[in-house]
C-alpha positions in Angstrom: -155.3 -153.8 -176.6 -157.6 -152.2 -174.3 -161.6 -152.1 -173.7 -163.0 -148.6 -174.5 -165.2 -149.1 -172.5 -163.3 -148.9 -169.2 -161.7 -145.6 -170.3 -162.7 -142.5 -169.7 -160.9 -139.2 -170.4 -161.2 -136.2 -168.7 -159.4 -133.2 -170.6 -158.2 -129.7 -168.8 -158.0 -127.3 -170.9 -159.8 -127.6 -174.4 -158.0 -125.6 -176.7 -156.4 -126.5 -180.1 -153.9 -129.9 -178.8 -157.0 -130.8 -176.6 -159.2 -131.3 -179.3 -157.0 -132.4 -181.8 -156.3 -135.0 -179.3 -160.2 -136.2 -178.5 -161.4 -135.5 -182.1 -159.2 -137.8 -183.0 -160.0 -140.6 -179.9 -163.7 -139.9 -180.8 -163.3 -140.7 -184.6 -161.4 -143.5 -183.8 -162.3 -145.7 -180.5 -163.7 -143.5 -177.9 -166.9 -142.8 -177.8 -168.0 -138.8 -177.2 -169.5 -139.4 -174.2 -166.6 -140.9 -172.3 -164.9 -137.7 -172.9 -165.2 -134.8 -170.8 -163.7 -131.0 -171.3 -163.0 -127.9 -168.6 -162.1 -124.8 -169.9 -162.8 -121.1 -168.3 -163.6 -120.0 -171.9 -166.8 -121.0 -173.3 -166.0 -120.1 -176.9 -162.9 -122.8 -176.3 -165.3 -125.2 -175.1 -167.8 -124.4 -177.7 -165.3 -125.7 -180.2 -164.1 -128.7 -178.3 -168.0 -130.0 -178.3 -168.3 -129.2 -182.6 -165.0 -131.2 -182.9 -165.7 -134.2 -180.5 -169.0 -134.6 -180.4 -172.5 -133.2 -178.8 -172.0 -136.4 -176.1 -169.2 -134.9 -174.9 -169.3 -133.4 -171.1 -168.4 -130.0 -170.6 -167.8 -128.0 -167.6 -165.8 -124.7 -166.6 -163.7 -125.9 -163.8 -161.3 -128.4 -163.7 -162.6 -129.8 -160.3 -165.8 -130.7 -161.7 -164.5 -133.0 -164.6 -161.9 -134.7 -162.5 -164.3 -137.1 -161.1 -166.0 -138.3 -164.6 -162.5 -139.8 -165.8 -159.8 -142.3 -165.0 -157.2 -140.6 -167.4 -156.7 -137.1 -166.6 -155.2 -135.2 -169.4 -154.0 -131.7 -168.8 -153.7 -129.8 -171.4 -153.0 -126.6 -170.3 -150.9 -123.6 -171.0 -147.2 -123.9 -168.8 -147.7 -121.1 -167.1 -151.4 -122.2 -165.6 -150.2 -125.8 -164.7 -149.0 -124.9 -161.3 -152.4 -123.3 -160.0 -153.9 -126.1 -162.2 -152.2 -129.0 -160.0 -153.1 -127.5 -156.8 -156.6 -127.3 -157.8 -157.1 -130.9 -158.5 -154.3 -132.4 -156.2 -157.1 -133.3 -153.7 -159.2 -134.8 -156.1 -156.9 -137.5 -157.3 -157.1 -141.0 -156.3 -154.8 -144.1 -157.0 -157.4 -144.8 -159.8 -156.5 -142.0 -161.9 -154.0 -141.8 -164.7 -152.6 -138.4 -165.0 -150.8 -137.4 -168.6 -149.6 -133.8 -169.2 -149.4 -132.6 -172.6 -147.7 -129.4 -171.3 -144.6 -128.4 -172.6 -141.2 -128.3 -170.3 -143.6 -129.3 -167.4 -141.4 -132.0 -165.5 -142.4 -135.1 -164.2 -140.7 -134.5 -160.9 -142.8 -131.1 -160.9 -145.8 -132.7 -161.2 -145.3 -135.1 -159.0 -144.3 -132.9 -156.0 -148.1 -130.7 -156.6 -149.7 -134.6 -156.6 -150.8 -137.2 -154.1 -147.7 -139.6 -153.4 -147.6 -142.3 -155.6 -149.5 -140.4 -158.7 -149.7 -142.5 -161.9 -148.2 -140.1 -164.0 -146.9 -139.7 -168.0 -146.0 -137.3 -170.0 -146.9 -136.8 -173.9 -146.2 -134.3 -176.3 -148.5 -135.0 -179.6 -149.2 -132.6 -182.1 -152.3 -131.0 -184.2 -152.3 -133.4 -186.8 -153.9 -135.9 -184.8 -156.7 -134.5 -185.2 -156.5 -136.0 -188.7 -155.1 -139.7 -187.7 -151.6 -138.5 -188.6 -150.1 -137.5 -185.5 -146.5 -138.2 -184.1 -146.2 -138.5 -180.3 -143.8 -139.3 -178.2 -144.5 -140.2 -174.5 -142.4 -140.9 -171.2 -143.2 -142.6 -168.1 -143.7 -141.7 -164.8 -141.8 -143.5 -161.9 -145.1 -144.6 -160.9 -146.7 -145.5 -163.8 -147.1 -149.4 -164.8 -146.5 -151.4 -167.7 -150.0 -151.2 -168.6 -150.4 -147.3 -168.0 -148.1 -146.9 -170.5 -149.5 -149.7 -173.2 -153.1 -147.8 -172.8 -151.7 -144.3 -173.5 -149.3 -145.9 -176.6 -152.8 -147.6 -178.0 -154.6 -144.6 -177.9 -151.8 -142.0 -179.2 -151.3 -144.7 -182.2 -154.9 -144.6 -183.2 -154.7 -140.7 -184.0 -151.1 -141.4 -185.4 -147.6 -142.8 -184.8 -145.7 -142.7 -181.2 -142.0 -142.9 -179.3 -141.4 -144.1 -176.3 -138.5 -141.7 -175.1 -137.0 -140.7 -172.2 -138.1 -137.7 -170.7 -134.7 -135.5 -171.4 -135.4 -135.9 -174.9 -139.1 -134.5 -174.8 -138.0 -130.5 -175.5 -136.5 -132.4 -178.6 -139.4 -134.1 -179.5 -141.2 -130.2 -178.5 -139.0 -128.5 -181.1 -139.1 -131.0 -184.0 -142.6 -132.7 -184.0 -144.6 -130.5 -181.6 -143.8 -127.5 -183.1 -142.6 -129.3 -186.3 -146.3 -128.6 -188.3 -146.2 -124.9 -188.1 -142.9 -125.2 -189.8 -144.6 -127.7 -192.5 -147.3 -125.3 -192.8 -144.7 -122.2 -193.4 -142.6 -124.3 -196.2 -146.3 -125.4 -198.1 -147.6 -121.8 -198.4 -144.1 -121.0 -199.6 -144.1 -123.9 -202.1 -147.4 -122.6 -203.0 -146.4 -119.1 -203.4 -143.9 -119.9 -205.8 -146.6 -121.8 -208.4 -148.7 -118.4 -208.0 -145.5 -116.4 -208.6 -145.1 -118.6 -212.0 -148.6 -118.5 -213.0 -150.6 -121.3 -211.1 -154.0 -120.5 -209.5 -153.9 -120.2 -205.9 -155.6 -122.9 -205.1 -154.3 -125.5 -207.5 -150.6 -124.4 -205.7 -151.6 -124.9 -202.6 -153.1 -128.3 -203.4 -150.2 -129.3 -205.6 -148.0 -128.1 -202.4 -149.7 -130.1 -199.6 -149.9 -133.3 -202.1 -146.4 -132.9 -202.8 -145.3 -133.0 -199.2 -147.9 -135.2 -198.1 -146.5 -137.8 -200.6 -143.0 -136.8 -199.8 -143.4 -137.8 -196.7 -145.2 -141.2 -197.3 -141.7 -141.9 -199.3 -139.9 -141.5 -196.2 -141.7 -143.5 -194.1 -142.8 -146.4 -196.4 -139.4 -146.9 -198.3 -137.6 -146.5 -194.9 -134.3 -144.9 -197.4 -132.4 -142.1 -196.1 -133.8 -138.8 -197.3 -130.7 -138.1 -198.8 -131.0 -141.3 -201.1 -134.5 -140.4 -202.3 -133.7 -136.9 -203.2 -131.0 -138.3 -205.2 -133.5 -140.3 -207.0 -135.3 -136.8 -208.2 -132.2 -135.2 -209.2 -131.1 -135.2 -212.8 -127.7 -133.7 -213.6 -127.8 -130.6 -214.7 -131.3 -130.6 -214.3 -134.9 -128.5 -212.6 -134.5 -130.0 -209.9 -130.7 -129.6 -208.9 -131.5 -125.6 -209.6 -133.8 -125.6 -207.4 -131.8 -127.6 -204.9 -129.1 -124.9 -205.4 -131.2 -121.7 -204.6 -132.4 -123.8 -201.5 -129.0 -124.0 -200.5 -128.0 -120.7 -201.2 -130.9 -119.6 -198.9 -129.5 -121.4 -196.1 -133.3 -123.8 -196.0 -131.6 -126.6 -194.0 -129.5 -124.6 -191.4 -132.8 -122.4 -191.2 -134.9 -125.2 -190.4 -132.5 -127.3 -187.9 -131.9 -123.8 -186.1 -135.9 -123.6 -185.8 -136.0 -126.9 -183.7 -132.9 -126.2 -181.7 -134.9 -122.5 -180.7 -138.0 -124.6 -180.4 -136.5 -126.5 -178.2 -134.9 -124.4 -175.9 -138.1 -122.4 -175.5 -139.8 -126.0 -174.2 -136.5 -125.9 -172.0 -137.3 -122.4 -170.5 -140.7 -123.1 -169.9 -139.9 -125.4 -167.3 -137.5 -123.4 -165.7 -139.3 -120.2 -165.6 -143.2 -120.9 -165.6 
């Protein structure tokens, strides 16, 4: 465990991970006003103070947050981190914990913009932290101690679950779980669409959906079976369910989905070669 009240986060960059990610420390064990945002747009950090709290610190620059926290989290677009580095390079001490939830954005990379020695990790979390149910994954930089990385784990599990991975397997982590809820989203409306096309009002399909794969889901992790073996246990021979099954398969759903993390991925692998 850790005392909240020897942590304080400074955030650059406010936008949608940024808040998901303090909305969720705020609701759970960091107070608002240990939390500090930069952004240059003031309609980003507009929303970042509604999500986390009217404590929160605010400020346009990245320079003039960097001093209010001991964990440094940038979370800023690829292609900015480079100018973003240089920016607060001289600003960061042995006392600061940086963590980068940029995708494709190396550790080695960072560590060549930083002071020698930086404390450095790297995370990549998604939007539903914002609602406790986050997955994360995290790897550490050479620098980084034992306790660096205990204090980032305790926090990313309070807005959800987290890996400990090595850093060649982050794009991975990128294409399935980072990206993985815009896919989720995509397959609910569907679901959703389909109870409208047979009759259902919109909004009982879509909650019908969302409940379906939210308890899904739940299954998964709490029975720890094989998804295989538990939609086995919904299919009846010759049954609604084994129709459906075999129009999802006719639509090619699982080589659609598995070729949408593998593109996913490769993108996070560009990013770091080309931003």
């Amino acid at each position: 465990m850790f005392d909240p009240e020897q942590v304080r986060i400074a955030f650059i960059g406010t936008g949608q991970m940024a808040t998901a990610l303090a909305a969720g420390f705020s609701r759970t064990q960091i107070s608002a006003d240990r939390i500090s945002g930069s952004d240059p747009s003031a309609d980003a950090r507009k929303r970042f103070a509604e999500s986390v709290g009217e404590e929160v610190h605010l400020a346009s620059s990245p320079a003039s947050v960097v001093h209010s926290g001991n964990i440094i989290v940038l979370a800023v677009k690829p292609q900015v981190m480079d100018s973003v580095l240089k920016e607060i390079s001289p600003l960061i001490t042995p006392g600061h914990l940086v963590v980068s939830v940029a995708a494709g954005i190396t550790l080695e990379r960072m560590a060549s913009a930083l002071p020698s020695g930086a404390r450095l990790i790297r995370v990549m979390p998604n939007t539903p932290c914002l609602t406790g149910s986050g997955a994360c994954a995290l790897s550490r930089g050479i620098h980084a101690t034992d306790a660096d990385v205990a204090l980032i784990a305790a926090l990313l599990t309070s807005v959800g679950c987290v890996e400990i991975v090595s850093e060649g397997l982050l794009d991975a982590v990128t294409g399935l779980s980072g990206s993985g809820p815009a896919y989720v989203f995509q397959f609910i409306e569907a679901l959703s669409d389909g109870g409208v096309r047979m009759g259902l009002p919109r909004a009982t399909a879509t909650r019908l959906a969302a409940q379906t794969v939210l308890g899904a889901a739940e299954m998964v992790l709490q029975s720890q079976q094989h998804p295989a073996a538990l939609k086995d246990g919904v299919t009846s021979p010759g049954g609604t369910t084994i129709a459906g099954l075999h129009e999802l398969e006719r639509g090619g759903l699982r080589a659609a989905v598995m070729n949408a993390v593998q593109a996913a991925t490769l993108r996070s692998q560009e990013l770091g070669r080309t931003s």
